[in-house]
C-alpha positions in Angstrom: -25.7 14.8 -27.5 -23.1 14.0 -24.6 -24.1 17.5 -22.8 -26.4 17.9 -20.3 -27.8 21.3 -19.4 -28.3 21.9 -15.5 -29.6 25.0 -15.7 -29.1 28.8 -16.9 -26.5 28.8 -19.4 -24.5 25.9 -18.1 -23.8 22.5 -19.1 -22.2 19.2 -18.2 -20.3 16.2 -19.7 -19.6 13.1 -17.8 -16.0 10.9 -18.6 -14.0 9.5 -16.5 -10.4 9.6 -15.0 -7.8 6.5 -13.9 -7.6 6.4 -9.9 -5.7 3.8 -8.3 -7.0 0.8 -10.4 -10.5 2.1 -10.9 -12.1 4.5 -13.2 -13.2 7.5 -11.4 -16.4 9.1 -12.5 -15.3 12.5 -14.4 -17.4 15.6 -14.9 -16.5 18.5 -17.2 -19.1 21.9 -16.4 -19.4 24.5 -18.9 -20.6 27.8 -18.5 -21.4 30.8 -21.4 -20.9 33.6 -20.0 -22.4 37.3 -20.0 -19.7 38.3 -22.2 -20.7 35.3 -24.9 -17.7 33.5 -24.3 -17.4 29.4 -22.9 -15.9 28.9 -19.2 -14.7 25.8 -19.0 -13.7 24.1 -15.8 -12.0 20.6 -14.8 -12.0 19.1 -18.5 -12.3 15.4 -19.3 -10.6 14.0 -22.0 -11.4 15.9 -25.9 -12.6 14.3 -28.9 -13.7 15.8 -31.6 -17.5 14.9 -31.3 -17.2 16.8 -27.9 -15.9 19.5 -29.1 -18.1 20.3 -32.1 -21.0 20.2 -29.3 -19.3 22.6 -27.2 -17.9 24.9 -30.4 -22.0 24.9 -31.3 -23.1 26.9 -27.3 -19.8 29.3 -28.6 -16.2 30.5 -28.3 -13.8 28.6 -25.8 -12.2 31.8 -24.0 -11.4 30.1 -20.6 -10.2 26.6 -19.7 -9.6 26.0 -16.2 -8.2 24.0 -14.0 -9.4 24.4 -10.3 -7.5 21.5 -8.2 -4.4 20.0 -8.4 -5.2 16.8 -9.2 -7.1 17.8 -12.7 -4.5 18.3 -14.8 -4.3 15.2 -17.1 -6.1 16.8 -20.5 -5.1 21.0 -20.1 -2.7 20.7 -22.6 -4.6 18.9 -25.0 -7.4 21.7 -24.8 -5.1 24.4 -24.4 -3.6 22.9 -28.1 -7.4 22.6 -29.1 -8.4 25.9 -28.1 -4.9 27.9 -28.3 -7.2 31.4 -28.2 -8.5 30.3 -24.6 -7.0 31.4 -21.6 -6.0 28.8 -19.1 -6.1 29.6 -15.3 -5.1 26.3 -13.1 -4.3 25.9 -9.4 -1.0 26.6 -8.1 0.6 22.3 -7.8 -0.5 22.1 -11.8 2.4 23.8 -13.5 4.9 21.2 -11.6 2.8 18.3 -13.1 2.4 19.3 -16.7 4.2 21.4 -19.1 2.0 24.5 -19.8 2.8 27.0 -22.9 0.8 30.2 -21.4 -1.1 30.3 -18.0 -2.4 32.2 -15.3 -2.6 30.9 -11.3 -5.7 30.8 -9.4 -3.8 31.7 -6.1 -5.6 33.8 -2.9 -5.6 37.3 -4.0 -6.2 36.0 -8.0 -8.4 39.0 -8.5 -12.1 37.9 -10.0 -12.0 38.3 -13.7 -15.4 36.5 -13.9 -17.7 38.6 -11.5 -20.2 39.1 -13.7 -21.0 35.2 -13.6 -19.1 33.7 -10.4 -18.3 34.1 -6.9 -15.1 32.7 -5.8 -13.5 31.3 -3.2 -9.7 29.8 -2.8 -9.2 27.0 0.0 -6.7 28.3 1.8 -3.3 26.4 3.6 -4.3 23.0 1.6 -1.4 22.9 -0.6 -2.8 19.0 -1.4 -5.2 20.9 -3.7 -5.2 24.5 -3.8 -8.7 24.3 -4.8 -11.0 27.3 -5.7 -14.4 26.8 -5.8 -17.1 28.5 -7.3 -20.4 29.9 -7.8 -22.6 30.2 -11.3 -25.2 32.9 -9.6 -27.4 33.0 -12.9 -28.4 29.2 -12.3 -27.6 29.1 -8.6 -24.9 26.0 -9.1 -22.1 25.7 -7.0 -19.2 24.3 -8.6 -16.5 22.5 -6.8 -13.5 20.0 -7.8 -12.4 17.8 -4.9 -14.1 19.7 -1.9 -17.3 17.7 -2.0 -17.8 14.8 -3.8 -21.0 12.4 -4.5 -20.2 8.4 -5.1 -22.6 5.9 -6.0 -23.2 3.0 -4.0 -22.7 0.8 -7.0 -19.9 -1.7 -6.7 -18.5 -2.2 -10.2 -16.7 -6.1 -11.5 -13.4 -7.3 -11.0 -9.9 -5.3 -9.7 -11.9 -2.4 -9.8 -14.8 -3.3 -7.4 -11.7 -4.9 -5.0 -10.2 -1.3 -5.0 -13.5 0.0 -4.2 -15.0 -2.1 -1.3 -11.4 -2.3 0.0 -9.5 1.0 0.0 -11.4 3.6 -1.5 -14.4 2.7 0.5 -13.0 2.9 3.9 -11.0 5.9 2.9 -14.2 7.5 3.0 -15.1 7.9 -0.5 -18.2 7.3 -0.6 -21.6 8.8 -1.0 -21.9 12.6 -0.7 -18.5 13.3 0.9 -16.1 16.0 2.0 -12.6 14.7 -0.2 -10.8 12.1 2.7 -7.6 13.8 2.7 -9.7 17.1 4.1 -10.7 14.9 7.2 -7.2 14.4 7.9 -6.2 17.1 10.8 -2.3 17.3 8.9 -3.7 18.5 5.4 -5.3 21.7 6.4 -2.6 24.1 7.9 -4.8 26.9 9.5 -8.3 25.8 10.5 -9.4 29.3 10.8 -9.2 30.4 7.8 -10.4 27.5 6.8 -13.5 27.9 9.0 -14.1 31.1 7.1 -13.6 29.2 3.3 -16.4 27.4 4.4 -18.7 29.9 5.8 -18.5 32.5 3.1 -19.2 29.5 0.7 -22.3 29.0 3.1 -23.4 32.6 1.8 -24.0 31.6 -1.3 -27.5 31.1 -2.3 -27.1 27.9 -4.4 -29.5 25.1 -5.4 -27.3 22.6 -6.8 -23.7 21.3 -5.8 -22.3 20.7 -9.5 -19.3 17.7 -8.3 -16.5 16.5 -10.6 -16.6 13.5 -9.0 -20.0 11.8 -8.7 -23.6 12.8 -9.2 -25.0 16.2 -9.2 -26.8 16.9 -5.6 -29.9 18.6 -6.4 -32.4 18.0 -3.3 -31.6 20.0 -0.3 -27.8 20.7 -1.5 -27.9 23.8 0.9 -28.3 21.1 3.6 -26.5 18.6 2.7 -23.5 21.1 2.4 -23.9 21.7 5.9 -23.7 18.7 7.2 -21.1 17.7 5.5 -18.8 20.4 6.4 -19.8 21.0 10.1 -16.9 19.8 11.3 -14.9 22.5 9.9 -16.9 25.2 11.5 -15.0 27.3 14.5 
């Protein structure tokens, strides 16, 4: 089995995606909702092994697409799954050609309230991010926003690009994405403040990252720390 259940009705499946010379760790999350359909969100690439797993938890009826930068394999599962709707942030459609779609923009009203609250990172057009939160296992689900690296340094080209740029860039450990700590990338720090805060709200146990490993002990915590910075 290459699923991993982290809780209530949700599931992972770890891949990986090509990043500047390395392989960047990948992580798909899959949710069944109250309705009995499958959420998916941020998927890695499909083979048919993966998807007889996920066709055995249920119907695909949602594939998403959260951040701009996750964009490589929503064709090839909207082609898999041509029932599913696909909801994707609003830089995807200029990267990839999409038959049928729907935009997570600011006012995208909640479709998925039931399940998830939702938040949309506003005035970052770098990644136009929502984030969100599973309330029946308490996981909060993010793309790019916060990220957890190891501290392993892997062989060859790959570990150069890692000690020497990605590294110092600041991706490392539990992290808020780099480009965020850049003052140019996020045009109104109000609102972002408030992004933040109502995430803050939320009464989650686990940060479920794309990138990295799941943070489990204290996420509450080590959310907080990590985006202090952004508070007004």
């Amino acid at each position: 089995m290459s699923l991993v259940q982290l809780g209530e009705n949700i599931w992972a499946h770890e891949d990986s995606m090509p990043l500047g010379g390395i392989q960047l760790r990948l992580r798909m999350t899959i949710v069944k909702l109250s309705c009995g359909g499958l959420w998916i969100h941020s998927p890695t690439k499909p083979d048919p092994e993966l998807q007889a797993e996920i066709d055995e938890l249920g119907k695909v009826t949602f594939i998403v697409g959260a951040a701009n930068g996750h964009n490589t394999w929503l064709s090839a599962w909207q082609t898999a799954y041509p029932e599913a709707e696909l909801y994707v942030s609003g830089g995807i459609p200029n990267k990839v050609k999409l038959d049928n779609y729907m935009v997570l923009e600011k006012h995208f009203e909640n479709i998925w309230c039931d399940d998830f609250e939702r938040e949309f990172m506003p005035n970052v057009e770098l990644f136009n991010e929502s984030v969100f939160f599973h309330k029946p296992s308490r996981s909060l689900i993010v793309t790019d926003l916060i990220q957890n690296h190891s501290d392993e340094i892997p062989s060859g080209f790959a570990g150069v690009m890692t000690r020497c740029v990605f590294r110092p860039l600041g991706f490392k450990g539990a992290c808020v994405a780099p480009p965020l700590k850049l003052g140019f990338t996020i045009k109104d720090k109000l609102a972002f403040s408030v992004f933040i805060k109502n995430i803050q709200r939320w009464d989650f146990d686990k940060i479920i990252v794309t990138h990295g490993d799941v943070i489990t002990d204290d996420a509450k915590g080590v959310f907080a720390g990590l985006v202090a910075r952004f508070i007004r």
